[in-house]
C-alpha positions as CSV (number, residue, x, y, z in Angstrom):
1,X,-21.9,-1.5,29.3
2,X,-23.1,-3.8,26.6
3,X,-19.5,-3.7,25.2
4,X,-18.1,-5.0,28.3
5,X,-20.6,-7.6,29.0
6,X,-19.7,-8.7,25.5
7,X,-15.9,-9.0,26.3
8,X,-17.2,-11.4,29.3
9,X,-19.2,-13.5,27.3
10,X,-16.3,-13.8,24.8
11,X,-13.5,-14.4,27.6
12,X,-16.4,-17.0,29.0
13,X,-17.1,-18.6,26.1
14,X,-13.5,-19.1,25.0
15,X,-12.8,-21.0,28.3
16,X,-15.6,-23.2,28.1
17,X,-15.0,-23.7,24.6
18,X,-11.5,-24.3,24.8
19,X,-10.7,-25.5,28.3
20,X,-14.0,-27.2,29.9
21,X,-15.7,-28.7,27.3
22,X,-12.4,-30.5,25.6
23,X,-11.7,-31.5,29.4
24,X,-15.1,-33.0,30.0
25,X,-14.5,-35.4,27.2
26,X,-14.2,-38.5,29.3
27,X,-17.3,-37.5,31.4
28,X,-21.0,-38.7,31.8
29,X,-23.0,-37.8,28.3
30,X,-25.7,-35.8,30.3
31,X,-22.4,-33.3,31.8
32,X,-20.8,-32.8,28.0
33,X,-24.4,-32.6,26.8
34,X,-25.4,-29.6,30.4
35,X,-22.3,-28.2,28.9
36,X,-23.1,-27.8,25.5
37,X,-26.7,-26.4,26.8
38,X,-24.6,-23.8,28.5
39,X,-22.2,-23.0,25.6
40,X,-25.1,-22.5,23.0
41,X,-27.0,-20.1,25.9
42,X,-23.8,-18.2,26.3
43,X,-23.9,-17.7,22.8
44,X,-27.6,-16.7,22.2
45,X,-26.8,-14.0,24.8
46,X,-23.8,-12.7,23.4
47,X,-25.5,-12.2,19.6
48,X,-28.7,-11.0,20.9
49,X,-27.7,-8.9,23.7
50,X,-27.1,-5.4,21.3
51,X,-31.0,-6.3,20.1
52,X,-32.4,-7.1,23.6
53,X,-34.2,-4.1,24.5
54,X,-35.6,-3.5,20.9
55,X,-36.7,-6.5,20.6
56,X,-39.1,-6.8,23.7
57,X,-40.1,-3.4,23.4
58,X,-40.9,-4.3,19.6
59,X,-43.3,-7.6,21.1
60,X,-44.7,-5.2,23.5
61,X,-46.0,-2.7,20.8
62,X,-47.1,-5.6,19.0
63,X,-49.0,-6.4,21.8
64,X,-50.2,-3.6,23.0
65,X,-52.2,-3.7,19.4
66,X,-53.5,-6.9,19.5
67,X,-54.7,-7.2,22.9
68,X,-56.3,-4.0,22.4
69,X,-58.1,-5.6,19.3
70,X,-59.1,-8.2,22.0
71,X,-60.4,-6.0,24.4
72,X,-62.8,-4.4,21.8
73,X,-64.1,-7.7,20.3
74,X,-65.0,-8.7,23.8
75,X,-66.1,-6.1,25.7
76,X,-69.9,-7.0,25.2
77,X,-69.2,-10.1,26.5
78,X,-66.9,-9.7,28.9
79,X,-66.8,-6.1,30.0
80,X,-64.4,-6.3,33.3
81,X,-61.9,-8.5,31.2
82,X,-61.7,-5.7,27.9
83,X,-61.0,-3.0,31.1
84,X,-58.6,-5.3,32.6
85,X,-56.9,-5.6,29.1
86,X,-57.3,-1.7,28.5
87,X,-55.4,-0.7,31.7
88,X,-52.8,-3.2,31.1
89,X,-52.6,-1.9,27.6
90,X,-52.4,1.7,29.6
91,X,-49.6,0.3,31.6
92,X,-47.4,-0.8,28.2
93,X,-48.0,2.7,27.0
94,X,-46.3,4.2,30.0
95,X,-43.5,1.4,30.0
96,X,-42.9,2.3,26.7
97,X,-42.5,6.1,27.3
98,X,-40.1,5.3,30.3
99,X,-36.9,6.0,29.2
100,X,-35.4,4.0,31.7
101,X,-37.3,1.0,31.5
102,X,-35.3,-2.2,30.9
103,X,-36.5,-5.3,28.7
104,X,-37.5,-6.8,31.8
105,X,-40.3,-4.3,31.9
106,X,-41.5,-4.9,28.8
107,X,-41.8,-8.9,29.3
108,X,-43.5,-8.0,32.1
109,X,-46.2,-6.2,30.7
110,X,-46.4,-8.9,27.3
111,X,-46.5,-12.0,30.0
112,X,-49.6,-10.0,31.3
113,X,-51.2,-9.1,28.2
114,X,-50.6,-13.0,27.0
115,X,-52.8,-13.9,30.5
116,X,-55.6,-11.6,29.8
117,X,-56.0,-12.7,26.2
118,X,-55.8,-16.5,27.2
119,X,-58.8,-15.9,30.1
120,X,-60.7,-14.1,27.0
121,X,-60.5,-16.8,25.0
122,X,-61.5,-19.2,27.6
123,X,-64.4,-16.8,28.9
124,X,-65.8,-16.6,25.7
125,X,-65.9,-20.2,24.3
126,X,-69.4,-21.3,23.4
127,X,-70.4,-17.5,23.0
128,X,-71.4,-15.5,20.0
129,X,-67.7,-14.2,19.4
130,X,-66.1,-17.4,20.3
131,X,-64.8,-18.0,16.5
132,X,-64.1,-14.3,15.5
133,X,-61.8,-14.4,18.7
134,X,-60.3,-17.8,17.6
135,X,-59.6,-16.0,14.3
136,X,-58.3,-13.0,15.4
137,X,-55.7,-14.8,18.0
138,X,-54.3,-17.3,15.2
139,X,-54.3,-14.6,13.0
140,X,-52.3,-12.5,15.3
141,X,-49.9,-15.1,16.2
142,X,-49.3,-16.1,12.5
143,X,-48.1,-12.6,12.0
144,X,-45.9,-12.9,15.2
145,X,-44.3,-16.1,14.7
146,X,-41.3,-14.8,12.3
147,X,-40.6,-12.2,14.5
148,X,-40.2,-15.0,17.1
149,X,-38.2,-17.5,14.7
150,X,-36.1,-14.8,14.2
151,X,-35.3,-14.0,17.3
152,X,-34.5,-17.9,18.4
153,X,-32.8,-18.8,15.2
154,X,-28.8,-19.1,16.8
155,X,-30.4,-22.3,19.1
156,X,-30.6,-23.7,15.7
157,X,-34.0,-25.0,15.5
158,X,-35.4,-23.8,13.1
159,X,-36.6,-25.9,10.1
160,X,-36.1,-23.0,7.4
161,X,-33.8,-20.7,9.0
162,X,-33.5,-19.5,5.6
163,X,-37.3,-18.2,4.8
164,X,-36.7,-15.3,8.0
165,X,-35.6,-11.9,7.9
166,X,-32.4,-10.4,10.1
167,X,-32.6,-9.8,13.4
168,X,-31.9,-5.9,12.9
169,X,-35.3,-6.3,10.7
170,X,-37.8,-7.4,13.1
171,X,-36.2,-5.1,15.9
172,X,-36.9,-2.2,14.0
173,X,-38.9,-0.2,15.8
174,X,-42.5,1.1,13.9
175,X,-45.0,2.2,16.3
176,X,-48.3,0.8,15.7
């Protein structure tokens, strides 16, 4: 499958490259520049299409282990929210043990666990455990970001492109 949605995105990607974008010289800058937005999607999706599924399976262990790092700091304070992490913590266990589930799935599950960690933070500012939490989420996300670099670097934004490992690095799969 993946090898024929490659060949797609190749035979795509060469007619854009070589027949619609050199056509659309003469046109408006915002159609070459839509273009060119389409080109440089076409082409994320073709390199990170072999690494998809690893690597949102990969963010949703990783999340899996710091929500659930959440849900125990604030459980004391907010009791319903750390069993509303747990369970959706439950639910990324299971996804990860469907063999069938796609990397839609996963994102699923992470956009989730992102929501429940975001209302922790807000339900526990001005509490006891408001900077441990504060800590523990830019900790968290420090570790993350690479892993997130890497996996946006072929839009080629990134100011050190350079300092980040491969993508078959941060797609390997360690379960926490």
């Amino acid at each position: 499958m993946i090898q024929l949605t490659d060949t797609q995105l190749q035979v795509a990607l060469r007619a854009l490259n070589d027949v619609i974008a050199p056509a659309l010289q003469e046109s408006d800058s915002h159609v070459i520049e839509q273009a060119h937005l389409v080109i440089a999607t076409l082409e994320f999706a073709k390199q990170r299409l072999p690494h998809t599924r690893r690597f949102y399976r990969q963010e949703l262990l990783y999340f899996i282990d710091y929500a659930s790092e959440v849900a125990a700091l604030v459980a004391a304070e907010a009791d319903i929210l750390a069993e509303e992490i747990s369970d959706q913590c439950r639910i990324g266990q299971e996804e990860l043990q469907r063999p069938e589930a796609e990397a839609e799935d996963y994102v699923i599950v992470v956009r989730r666990l992102r929501e429940l960690i975001s209302s922790a933070v807000e339900r526990t500012a001005g509490s006891a455990i408001e900077a441990e939490l504060s800590r523990l989420v830019l900790e968290r996300l420090k570790r993350f970001l690479p892993h997130q670099r890497t996996w946006l670097l072929p839009f080629g934004l990134d100011p050190a492109p350079d300092d980040l490992p491969a993508v078959d690095q941060i797609v390997e799969l360690q379960q926490s």
